[in-house]
C-alpha positions as CSV (number, residue, x, y, z in Angstrom):
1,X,0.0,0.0,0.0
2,X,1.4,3.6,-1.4
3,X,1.9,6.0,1.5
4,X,4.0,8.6,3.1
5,X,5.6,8.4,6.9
6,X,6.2,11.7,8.7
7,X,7.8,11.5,12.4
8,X,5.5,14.0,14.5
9,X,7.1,15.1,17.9
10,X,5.8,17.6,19.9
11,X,6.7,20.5,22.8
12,X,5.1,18.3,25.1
13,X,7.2,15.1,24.4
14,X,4.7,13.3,22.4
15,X,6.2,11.5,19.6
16,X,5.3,9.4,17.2
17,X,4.3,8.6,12.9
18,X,1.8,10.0,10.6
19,X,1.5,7.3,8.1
20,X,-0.4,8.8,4.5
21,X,-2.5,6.5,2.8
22,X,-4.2,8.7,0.4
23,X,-8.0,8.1,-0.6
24,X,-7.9,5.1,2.1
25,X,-11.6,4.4,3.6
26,X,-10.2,3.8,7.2
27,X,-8.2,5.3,10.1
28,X,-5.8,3.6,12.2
29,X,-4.3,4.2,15.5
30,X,-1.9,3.1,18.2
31,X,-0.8,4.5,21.2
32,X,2.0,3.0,22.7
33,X,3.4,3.7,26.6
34,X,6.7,1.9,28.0
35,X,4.3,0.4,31.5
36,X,5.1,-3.2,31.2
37,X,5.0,-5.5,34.1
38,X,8.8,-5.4,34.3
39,X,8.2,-1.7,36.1
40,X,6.1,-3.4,38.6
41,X,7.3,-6.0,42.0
42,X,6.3,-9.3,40.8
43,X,3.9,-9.5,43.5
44,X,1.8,-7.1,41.7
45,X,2.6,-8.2,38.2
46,X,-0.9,-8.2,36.8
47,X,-1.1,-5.1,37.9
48,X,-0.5,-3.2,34.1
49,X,-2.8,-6.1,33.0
50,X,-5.2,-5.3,34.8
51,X,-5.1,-1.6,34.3
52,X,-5.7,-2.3,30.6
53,X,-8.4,-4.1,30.9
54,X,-10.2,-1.3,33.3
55,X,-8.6,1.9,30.7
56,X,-11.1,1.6,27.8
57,X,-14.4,1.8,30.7
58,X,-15.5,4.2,32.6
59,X,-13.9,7.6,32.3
60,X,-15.5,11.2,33.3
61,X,-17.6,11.4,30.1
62,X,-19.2,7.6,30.3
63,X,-20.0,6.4,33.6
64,X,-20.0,3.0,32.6
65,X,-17.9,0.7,30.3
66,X,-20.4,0.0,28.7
67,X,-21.5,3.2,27.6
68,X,-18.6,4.1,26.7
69,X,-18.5,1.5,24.5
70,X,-21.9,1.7,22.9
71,X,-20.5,5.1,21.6
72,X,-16.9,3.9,20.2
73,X,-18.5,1.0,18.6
74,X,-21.8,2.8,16.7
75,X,-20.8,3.1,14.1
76,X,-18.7,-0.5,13.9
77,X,-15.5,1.2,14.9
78,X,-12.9,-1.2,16.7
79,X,-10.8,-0.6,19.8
80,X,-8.7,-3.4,21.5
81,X,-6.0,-3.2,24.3
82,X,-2.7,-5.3,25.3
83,X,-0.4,-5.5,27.3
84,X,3.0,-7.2,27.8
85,X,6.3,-7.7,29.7
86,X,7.6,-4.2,28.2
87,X,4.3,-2.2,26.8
88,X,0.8,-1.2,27.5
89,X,-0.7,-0.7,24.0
90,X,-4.0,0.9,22.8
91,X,-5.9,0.7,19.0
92,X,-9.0,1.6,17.2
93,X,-9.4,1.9,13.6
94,X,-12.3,3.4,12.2
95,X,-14.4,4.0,8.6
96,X,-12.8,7.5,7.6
97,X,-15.8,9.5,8.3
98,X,-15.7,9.4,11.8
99,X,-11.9,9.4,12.5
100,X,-11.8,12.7,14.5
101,X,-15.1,11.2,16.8
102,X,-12.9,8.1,17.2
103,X,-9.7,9.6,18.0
104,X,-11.5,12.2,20.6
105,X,-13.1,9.5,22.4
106,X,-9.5,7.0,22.4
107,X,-8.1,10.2,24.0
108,X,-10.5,10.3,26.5
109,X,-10.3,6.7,27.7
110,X,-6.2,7.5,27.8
111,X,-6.4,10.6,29.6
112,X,-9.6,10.4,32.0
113,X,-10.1,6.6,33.1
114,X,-12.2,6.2,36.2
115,X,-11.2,3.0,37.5
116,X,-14.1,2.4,39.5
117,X,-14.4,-0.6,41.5
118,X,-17.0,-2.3,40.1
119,X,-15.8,-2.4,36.8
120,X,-12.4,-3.7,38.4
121,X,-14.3,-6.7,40.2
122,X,-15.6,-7.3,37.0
123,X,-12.7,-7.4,35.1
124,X,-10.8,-9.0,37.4
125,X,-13.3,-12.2,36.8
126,X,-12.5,-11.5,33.0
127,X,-8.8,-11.2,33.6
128,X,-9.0,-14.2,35.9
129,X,-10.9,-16.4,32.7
130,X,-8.4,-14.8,30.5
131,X,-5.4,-16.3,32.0
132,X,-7.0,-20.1,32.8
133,X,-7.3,-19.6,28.7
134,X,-4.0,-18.8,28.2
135,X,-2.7,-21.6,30.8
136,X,-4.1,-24.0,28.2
137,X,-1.5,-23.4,25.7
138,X,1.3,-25.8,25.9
139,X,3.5,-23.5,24.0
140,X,3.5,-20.0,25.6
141,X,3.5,-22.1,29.2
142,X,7.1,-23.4,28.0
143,X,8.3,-20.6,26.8
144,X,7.7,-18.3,29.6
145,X,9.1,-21.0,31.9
146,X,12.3,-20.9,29.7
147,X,12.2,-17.6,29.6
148,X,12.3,-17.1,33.3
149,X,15.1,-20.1,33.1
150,X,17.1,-18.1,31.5
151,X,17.3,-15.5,33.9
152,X,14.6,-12.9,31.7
153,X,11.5,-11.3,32.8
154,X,8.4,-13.5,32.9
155,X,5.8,-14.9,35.3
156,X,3.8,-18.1,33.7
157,X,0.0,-18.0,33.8
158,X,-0.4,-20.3,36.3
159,X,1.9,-17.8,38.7
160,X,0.0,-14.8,37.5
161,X,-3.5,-16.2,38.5
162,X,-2.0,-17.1,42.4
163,X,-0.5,-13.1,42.3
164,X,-3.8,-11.2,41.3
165,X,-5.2,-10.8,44.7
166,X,-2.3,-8.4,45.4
167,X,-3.2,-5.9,43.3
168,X,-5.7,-3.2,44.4
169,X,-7.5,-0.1,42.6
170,X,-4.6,2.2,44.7
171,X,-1.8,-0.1,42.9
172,X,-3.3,0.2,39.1
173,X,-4.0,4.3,40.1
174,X,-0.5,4.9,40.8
175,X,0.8,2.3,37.8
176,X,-1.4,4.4,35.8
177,X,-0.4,8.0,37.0
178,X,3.6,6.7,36.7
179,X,3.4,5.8,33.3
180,X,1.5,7.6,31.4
181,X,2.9,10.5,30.4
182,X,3.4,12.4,27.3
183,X,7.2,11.8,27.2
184,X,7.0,7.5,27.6
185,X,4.0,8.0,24.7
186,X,4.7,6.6,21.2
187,X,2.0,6.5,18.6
188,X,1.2,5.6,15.1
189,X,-1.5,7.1,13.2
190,X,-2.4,5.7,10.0
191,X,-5.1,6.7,6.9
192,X,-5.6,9.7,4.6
193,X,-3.5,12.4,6.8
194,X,-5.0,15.4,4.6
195,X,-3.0,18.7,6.0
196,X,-6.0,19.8,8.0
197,X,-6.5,16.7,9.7
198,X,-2.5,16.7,10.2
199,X,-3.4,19.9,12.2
200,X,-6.1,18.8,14.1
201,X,-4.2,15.7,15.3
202,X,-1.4,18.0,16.5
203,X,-3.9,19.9,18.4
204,X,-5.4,16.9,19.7
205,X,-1.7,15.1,21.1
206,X,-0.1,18.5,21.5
207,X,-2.7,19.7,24.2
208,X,-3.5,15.6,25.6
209,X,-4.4,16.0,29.2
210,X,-1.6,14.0,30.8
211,X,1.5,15.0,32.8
212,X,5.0,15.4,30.7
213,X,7.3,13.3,32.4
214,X,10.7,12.6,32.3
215,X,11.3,11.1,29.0
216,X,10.5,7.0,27.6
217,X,11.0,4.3,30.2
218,X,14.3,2.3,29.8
219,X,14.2,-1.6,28.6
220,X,15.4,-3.6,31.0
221,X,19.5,-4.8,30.6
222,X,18.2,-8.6,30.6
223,X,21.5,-10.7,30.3
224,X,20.6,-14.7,29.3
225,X,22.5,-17.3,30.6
226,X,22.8,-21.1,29.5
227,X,20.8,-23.4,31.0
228,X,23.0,-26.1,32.1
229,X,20.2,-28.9,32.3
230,X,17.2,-28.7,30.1
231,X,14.0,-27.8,31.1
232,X,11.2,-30.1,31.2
233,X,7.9,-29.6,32.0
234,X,5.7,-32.7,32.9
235,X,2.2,-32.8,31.9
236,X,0.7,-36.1,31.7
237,X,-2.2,-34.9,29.7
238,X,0.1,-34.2,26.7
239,X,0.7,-37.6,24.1
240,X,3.4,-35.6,22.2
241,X,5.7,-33.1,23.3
242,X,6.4,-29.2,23.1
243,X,9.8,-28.1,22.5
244,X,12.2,-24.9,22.0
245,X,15.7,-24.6,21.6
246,X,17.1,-21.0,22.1
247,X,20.3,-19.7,21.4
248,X,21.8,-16.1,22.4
249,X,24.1,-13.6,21.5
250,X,24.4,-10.4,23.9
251,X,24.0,-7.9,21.6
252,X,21.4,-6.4,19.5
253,X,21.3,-7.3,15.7
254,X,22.1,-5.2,12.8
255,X,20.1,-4.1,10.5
256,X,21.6,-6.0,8.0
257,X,21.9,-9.3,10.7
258,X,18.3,-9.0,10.7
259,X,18.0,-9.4,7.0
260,X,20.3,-12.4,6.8
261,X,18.3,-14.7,9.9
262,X,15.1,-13.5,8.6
263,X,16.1,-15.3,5.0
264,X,17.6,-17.7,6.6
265,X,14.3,-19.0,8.9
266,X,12.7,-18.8,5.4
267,X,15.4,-21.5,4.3
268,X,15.3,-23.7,7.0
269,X,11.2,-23.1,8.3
270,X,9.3,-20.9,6.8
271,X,7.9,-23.1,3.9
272,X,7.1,-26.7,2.8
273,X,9.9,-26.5,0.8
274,X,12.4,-25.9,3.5
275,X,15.3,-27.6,4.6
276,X,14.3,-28.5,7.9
277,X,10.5,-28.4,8.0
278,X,10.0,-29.4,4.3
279,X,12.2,-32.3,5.1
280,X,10.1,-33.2,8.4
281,X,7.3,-33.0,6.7
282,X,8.3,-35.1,3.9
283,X,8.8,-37.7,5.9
284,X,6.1,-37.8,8.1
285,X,7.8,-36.3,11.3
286,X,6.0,-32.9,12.0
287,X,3.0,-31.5,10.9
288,X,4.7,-27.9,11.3
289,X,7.7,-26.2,12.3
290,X,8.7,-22.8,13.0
291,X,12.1,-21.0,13.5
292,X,12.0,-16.8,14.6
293,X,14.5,-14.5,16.2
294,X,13.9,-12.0,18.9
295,X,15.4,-8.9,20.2
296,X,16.3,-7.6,24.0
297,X,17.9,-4.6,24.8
298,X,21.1,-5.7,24.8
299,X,20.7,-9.5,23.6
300,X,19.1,-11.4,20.6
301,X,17.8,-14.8,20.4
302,X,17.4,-17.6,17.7
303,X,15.0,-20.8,18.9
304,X,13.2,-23.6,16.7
305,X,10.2,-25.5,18.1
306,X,7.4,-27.5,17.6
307,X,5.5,-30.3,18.6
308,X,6.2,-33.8,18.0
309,X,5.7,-37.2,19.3
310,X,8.1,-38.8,21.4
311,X,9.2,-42.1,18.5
312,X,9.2,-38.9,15.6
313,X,11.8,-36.7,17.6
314,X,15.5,-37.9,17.2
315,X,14.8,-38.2,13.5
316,X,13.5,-34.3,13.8
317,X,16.3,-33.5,15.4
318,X,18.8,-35.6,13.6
319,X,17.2,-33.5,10.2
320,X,17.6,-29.6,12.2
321,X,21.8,-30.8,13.7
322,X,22.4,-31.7,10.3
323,X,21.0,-28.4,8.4
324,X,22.2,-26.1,10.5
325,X,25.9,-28.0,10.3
326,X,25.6,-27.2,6.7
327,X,25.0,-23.9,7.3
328,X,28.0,-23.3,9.6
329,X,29.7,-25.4,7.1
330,X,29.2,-22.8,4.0
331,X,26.3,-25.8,2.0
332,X,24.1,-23.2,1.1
333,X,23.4,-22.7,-2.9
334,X,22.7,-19.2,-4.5
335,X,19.4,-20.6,-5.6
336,X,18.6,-21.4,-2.2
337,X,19.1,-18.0,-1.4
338,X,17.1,-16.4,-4.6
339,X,14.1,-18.4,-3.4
340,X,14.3,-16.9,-0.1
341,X,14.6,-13.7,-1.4
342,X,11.7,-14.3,-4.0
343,X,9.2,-15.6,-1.1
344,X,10.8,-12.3,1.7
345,X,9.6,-10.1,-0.8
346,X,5.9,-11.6,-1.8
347,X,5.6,-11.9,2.2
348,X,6.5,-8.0,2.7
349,X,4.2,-6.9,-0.5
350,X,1.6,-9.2,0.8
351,X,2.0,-7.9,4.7
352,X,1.0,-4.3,3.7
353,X,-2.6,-4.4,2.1
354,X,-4.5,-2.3,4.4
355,X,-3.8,0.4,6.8
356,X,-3.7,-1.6,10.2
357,X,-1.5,-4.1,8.4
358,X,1.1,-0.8,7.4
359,X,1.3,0.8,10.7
360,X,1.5,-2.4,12.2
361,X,5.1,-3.0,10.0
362,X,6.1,0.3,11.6
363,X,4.9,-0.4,15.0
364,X,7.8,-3.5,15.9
365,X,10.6,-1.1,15.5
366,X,9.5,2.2,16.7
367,X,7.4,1.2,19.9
368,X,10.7,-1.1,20.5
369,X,13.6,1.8,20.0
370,X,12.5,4.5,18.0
371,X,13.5,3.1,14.6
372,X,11.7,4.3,11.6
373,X,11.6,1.3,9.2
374,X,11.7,2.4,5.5
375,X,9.7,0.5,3.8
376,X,11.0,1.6,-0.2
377,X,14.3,0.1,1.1
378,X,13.5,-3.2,2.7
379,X,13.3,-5.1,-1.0
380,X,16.6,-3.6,-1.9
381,X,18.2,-5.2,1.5
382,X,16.3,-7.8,1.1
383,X,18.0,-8.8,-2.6
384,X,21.4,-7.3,-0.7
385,X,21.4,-10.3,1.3
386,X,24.8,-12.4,0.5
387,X,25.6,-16.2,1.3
388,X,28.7,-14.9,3.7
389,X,26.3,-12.5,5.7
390,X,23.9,-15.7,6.3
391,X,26.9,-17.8,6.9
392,X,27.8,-15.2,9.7
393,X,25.0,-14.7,11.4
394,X,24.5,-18.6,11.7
395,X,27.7,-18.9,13.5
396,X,27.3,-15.7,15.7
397,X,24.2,-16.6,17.4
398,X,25.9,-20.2,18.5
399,X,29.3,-18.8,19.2
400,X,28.9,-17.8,22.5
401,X,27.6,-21.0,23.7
402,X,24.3,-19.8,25.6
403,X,21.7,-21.7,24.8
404,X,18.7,-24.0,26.5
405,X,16.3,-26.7,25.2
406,X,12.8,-27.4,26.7
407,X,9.9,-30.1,26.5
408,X,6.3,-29.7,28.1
409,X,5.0,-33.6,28.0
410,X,4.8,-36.5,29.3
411,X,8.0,-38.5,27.8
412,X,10.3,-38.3,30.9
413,X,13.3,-36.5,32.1
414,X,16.1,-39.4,31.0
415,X,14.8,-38.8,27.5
416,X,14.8,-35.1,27.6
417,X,18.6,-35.5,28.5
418,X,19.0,-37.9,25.7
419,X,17.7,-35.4,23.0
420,X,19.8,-32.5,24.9
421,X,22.8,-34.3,24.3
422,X,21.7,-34.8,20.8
423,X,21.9,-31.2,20.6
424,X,24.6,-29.9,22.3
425,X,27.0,-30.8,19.7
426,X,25.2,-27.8,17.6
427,X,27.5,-25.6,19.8
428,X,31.0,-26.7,20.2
């Protein structure tokens, strides 16, 4: 989708991007503020959670949630809220018509929540049903438990549900009244930005009714370490097995590092055709597969994982040791690479087709350090990509020997051990 980016900041420390997409039929908007759970004890964890949930409600125009909600929604406008270790996030998008109606009453959920205490009974039950959901799910229980393992910020579900009862209206007021400020505020805005709408959003953010604080909330300095045993997870309700296998560098990625792994999960992953899941699948072993890199402040991460059953996993893993060993070994062809390169850029063409889908390309980057991804370039590093910069990037996210493995199942510890040792070759 055909747009222009412009990087609004303001006297007031509001900062963020107007994203042009002429003659589109929708707005879109996010509103990002650095109030995480990491900036809370973990006693009180689900306190940003919690203060998400209880944000888009009551505030001093609407005395209910409810209400407040029959007017956003109308005229089938959408808002949504989330929140995670790092960020407290807030969207709506809207039909064009009414984007200035929409915007003014986001603002006013931002900038005037009530927080009464009924609504945060009530949405402490909703909370409460959100996270017996989430404890379902096999894989983001394992890989908040490896997380923590490895020495990160985390709390499982399971943990989180035990903490909530320490968290009161007073603690989710003063979360609130902490974090959001003008100066921790990022947001994108996203549609047809005419000039006199350009001006009326600058009125809007440039006069919010929030306190100007003292500049964006540092990441934490999270340092990995290796886990010397691997984690395992017994659940006898599981047949199969979970895994992930991490590995860590402490640093960030470049630009252009990012670009290589990113081509080079499409090699191994990322389609039927790949080396290590298209070979899986070929013979029977997986019925999918995924590989994906991750960024800290001052650390990066590579894992692979999946599910598999218990007879199906050495061959699995006997297929990924012997990839990647090709890889740190230079048996890559070009036309392995020009097919990565041909699929990155139908993926990036394909991830950009409406306005929410464009700001949300932006939104990684700049909510994570500021970084104003330019789109016009990304095909031209995509096709910059060389066989030595994959090469490298392979070997520097093993070199420095922190790594872990996990399984959530029901196969034993003794195997677990068996398939770590498997894998620990991988890094010498």
């Amino acid at each position: 989708m055909k747009h222009i980016v412009t990087e609004l900041e303001l006297p007031n420390g509001c900062k963020g991007l107007l994203v042009d997409v002429s003659e589109a039929s929708v707005m879109s908007f996010m509103f990002n503020f650095r109030a995480g759970e990491f900036l809370v004890p973990e006693e009180k964890w689900e306190t940003p959670h919690l203060m998400e949930h209880l944000l888009l409600g009551a505030n001093k125009d609407f005395p209910r949630a409810r209400d407040y909600q029959a007017e956003f929604e109308k005229n089938g406008a959408y808002n949504n809220a989330s929140t995670d270790i790092y960020d407290v996030s807030y969207e709506a998008e809207c039909a064009d018509f009414e984007w200035s109606r929409i915007l003014d009453l986001l603002l006013l959920a931002i900038t005037s929540p009530l927080f009464l205490e009924t609504e945060f009974k009530a949405e402490s039950g909703s909370v409460r049903e959100e996270l017996v959901s989430r404890s379902n799910n096999h894989f983001r229980h394992l890989g908040i438990s490896l997380r923590i393992n490895y020495g990160l910020k985390g709390t499982t579900d399971q943990e989180r549900l035990k903490l909530m009862h320490n968290v009161s209206l007073d603690d989710i007021n003063s979360h609130y009244k902490k974090t959001h400020k003008t100066t921790n505020l990022r947001f994108i805005i996203g549609g047809n930005i005419t000039p006199k709408r350009r001006e009326r959003i600058e009125e809007l953010l440039g006069s919010i009714n929030l306190p100007k604080g003292h500049g964006r909330y540092l990441l934490p300095d999270e340092q990995p370490h290796r886990l010397k045993e691997p984690l395992y997870i017994r659940n006898k309700t599981v047949d199969n097995m979970y895994f992930f296998v991490d590995t860590f560098m402490r640093k960030r990625l470049s630009e252009p590092a990012m670009d290589a792994l990113d081509l080079l999960n499409i090699i191994l992953t990322e389609t039927f055709y790949s080396k290590i899941f298209g070979a899986a699948r070929e013979q029977g072993l997986v019925y999918d597969m995924r590989s994906g890199y991750g960024q800290l402040r001052e650390a990066s991460n590579w894992s692979f994982g999946t599910q598999v059953t218990n007879d199906n996993a050495p061959a699995l893993f006997n297929i990924m040791i012997t990839e990647l060993k090709n890889i740190f070994n230079a048996s890559l062809a070009v036309s392995d690479i020009e097919a990565a390169q041909a699929y990155a850029l139908g993926r990036f063409q394909r991830s950009a087709q409406t306005v929410r889908g464009t700001i949300r390309g932006y939104a990684g980057r700049y909510f994570f350090d500021d970084t104003i991804e330019d789109y016009d370039l990304v095909p031209k590093r995509i096709k910059a990509v060389t066989k030595t910069a994959i090469i490298d990037i392979a070997h520097q996210m093993f070199a420095e020997k922190i790594w872990g493995f996990g399984v959530l199942g029901n196969c034993g510890i003794d195997f677990v051990r068996q398939l770590h040792e498997q894998l620990a070759p991988l890094w010498d």
